[in-house]
N, C-alpha and C positions, 0 to 999 in steps of 0.2 A: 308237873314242872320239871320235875326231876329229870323225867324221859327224854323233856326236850332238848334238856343242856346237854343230856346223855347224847344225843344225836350230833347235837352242836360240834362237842368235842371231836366225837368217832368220824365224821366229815372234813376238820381239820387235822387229823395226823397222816402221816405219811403215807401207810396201810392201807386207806378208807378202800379203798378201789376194790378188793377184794370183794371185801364186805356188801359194797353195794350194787356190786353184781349179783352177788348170792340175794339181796332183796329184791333185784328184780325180776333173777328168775322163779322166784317164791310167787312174786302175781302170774305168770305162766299158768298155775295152777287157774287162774281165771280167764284163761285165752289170750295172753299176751301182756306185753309191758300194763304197769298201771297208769289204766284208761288211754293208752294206745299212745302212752310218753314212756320215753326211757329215760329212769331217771338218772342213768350213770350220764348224761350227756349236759352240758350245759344248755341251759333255759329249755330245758324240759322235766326238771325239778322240781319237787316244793320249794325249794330254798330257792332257787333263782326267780320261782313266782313269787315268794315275801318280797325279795330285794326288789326284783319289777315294780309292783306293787305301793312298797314304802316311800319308793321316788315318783310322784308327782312332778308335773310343771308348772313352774309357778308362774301364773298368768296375771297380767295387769290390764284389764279391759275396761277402756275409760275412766281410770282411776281406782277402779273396783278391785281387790285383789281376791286371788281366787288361786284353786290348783286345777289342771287338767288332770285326771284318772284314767282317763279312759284309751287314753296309750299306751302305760302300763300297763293294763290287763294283755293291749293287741298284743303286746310287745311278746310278751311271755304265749300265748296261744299262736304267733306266726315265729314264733324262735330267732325273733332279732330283725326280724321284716321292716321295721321304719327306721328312715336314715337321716330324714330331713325334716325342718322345721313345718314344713310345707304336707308330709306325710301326718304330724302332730296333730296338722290341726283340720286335716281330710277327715283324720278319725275321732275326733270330738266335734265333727261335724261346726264347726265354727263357719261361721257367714262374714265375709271383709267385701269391704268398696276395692275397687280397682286401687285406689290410691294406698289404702292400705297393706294391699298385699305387696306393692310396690316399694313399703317403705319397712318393713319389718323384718325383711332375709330371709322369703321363705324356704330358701338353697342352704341354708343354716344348718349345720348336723342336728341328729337329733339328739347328741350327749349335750351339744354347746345348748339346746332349749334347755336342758334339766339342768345345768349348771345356772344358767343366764335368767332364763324366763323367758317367755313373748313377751312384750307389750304393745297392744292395741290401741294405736292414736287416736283421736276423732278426726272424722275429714267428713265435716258438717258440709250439707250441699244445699242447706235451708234450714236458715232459721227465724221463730217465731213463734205463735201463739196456737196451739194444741185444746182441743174440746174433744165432747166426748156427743156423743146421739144412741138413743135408744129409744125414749117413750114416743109410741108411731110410729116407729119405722120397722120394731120386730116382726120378722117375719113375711115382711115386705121385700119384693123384685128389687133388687140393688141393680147399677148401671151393668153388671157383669152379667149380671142372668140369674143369679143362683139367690135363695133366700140367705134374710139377712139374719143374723142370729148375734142379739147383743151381746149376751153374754160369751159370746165366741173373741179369735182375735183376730181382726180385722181393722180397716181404716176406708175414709174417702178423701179423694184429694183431685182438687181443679184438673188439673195436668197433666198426672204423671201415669203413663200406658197402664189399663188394666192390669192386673194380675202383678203388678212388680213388684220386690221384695223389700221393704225399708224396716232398717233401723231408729227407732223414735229413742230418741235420750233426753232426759231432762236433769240439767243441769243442777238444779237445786237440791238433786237427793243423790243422784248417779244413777237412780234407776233408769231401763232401756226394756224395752218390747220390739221382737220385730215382728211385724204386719203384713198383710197380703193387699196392696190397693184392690178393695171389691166394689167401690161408688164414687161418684163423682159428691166433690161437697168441700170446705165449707162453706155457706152463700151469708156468713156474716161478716163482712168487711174486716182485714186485720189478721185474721186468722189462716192457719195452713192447712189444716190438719184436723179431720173429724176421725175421733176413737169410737170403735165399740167400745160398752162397759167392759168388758174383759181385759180389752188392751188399757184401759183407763184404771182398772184398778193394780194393774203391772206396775204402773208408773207412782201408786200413793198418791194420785193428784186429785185438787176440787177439779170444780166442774172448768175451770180453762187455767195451763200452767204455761210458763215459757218452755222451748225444747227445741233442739237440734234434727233436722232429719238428714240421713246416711241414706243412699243409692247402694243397695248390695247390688254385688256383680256373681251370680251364682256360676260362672265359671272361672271364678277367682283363683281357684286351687285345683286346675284339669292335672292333671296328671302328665308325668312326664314333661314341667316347664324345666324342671333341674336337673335331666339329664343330658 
């Protein structure tokens, strides 16, 4: 502990520069800067990866609060590479409806994300009653082709194109799964939405709950809309 405040201090006095020059030509000794960072340079540091690091974004996703991580790490390995809210959330791989992304600023810096937060609306494109199918059907030719695997996550649904991407949220806990449509289904009157068990125990749900379903748009966040 001692060593570190030791470093703490030697980093804040005027001098430091010297100093940690001489440490990093001391890794030379092993072929180069340490692990191929200089660390006389901002955010190629240890200390500018704690600070990276310690700032999360704090994310409000249908209520749910959460932080994002996993921009801070980029942030510190691309040396300052993400600028927009829209880059935030490319790299925590985050899935939005058209409408979403629409409404959020994903042209937003990305200091204004770690100050402010995202928050994630719902922009529900159907809602209603949610089940779940499994006994019979593992294993079995689903409408897409591929075997059906309950404990996998997946969904069937009347209408909506194979393979498309949804968001299932159920109101009553906040919990959310998103799904791949792989079959066609439910054929119980009333109902929207057949779960695999996997996706069904995402949600904490019996055997049929109420719930929202979201239309992701997987080219929500192409690159290049904020320049």
């Amino acid at each position: 502990m001692a060593g570190i405040m030791g470093i703490g201090v030697l980093m804040s006095v005027a001098h430091a520069q010297p100093t940690t020059d001489k440490i990093t030509k001391s890794w030379e000794f092993f072929g180069g800067p340490l692990v191929g960072i200089d660390i006389t340079q901002v955010r190629q540091n240890i200390f500018s990866l704690v600070v990276d690091f310690a700032r999360p974004i704090p994310l409000i996703d249908h209520g749910n609060e959460g932080n994002l991580r996993a921009p801070s790490i980029f942030q510190f390995l691309t040396r300052g590479h993400l600028a927009t809210v829209q880059d935030a959330l490319r790299v925590s791989h985050v899935l939005l409806t058209s409408g979403q992304a629409g409404s959020i600023g994903l042209c937003r810096s990305y200091g204004d994300a770690l100050k402010n937060g995202i928050t994630i609306p719902s922009d529900a494109w159907q809602k209603g009653i949610a089940s779940w199918y499994g006994p019979g059907f593992h294993g079995r030719t689903t409408a897409s082709g591929e075997k059906y695997d309950k404990y996998g996550i997946s969904a069937a649904h009347k209408t909506l194109p194979l393979g498309s991407i949804v968001r299932v949220v159920r109101p009553a806990n906040g919990a959310m799964v998103i799904v791949e449509i792989t079959d066609r289904g439910p054929y119980v009157a009333g109902r929207i939405i057949d779960l695999s068990l996997g996706a069904k125990q995402e949600l904490d749900m019996e055997d049929i709950t109420n719930v929202f379903i979201e239309r992701i748009n997987p080219s929500a966040l192409t690159r290049g809309t904020c320049q």
